[in-house]
Structure formats: C-alpha cells, structure tokens
C-alpha angles and dihedrals in degrees: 000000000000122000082231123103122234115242085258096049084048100051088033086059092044086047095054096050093040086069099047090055094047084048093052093047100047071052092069112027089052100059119095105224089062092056137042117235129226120255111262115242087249099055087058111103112263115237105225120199127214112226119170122202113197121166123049111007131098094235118045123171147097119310135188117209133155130290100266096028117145127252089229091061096053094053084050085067096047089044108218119239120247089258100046118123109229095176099094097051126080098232095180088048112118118239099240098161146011107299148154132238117201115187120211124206130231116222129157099339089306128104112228134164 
C-alpha cells in the first residue's frame, strides 16, 4: 500500500471541507447580531391625510385616513343621513391628497346643504 491518495480519496476530502466551510460560513452570515436588518413595512411612518366631510352626515368633521383610502370608507365614518344625495359623489375615487366632501341633501326635488 502507498502513503499517496487516490484522485477519489483527494476530491472526496475537498468536498468534504468544502462543506464544513460553507456550513461555517452560512453560520455567520446568518446570525443577527453580524448584520443589520431592514425596517419592517410597519415600522415606516404612516402618511395621514386630512378629509373633511361637512353637509348631510351625522358626524362631520375632519378625518385622517391613509394615502389610497376610499372615499366610501370615509363616509362610513361620518355616517350620511337618510336624505343625503350620494350621486354626485364618487364613492369608489382614492383619497390622494388633502380634500373636502361636502353632502348635499335631497328635499322635495331641490339640492340643499
């Protein structure tokens, strides 16, 4: 028998280490204290928008929702009256910016405030 490795013995043994070291690198790199981790989306800073709903709701007022929110859900906070006219108001439009609704109500054939 000769002191010499065959070629199999020699790329089984590389191949071998080469795993441990993989292993003890995916070791380090993977622990949290070595790296510093990106900011969940919840943690950003939420951009509030000012709407404010005036006419015929229960509620008026000025409300703050999110950036995108729907107009609908907004006059499900201000809660319209039984006579207000909705048809002139987009209720599926995004609030994108800082805005006023005003609800008019219907009487009689005639629009008032």
């Amino acid at each position: 028998m000769s002191n010499k490795l065959s070629n199999i013995e020699r790329i089984a043994s590389l191949l071998i280490i080469s795993i441990a070291a993989l292993l003890i690198l995916f070791n380090l790199i993977s622990d949290d204290k070595t790296f510093p981790t990106l900011p969940k989306d919840e943690e950003k800073p939420v951009k509030l928008i000012e709407v404010t709903v005036e006419g015929a709701v229960r509620n008026p007022g000025i409300y703050q929702v999110r950036h995108g929110t729907q107009v609908s859900e907004v006059l499900k906070k201000a809660m319209p009256k039984d006579f207000a006219n909705l048809k002139r108001i987009k209720l599926d439009s995004k609030i994108t910016r800082r805005r006023k609704i005003v609800i008019y109500a219907c009487e009689a054939g005639k629009l008032r405030k």
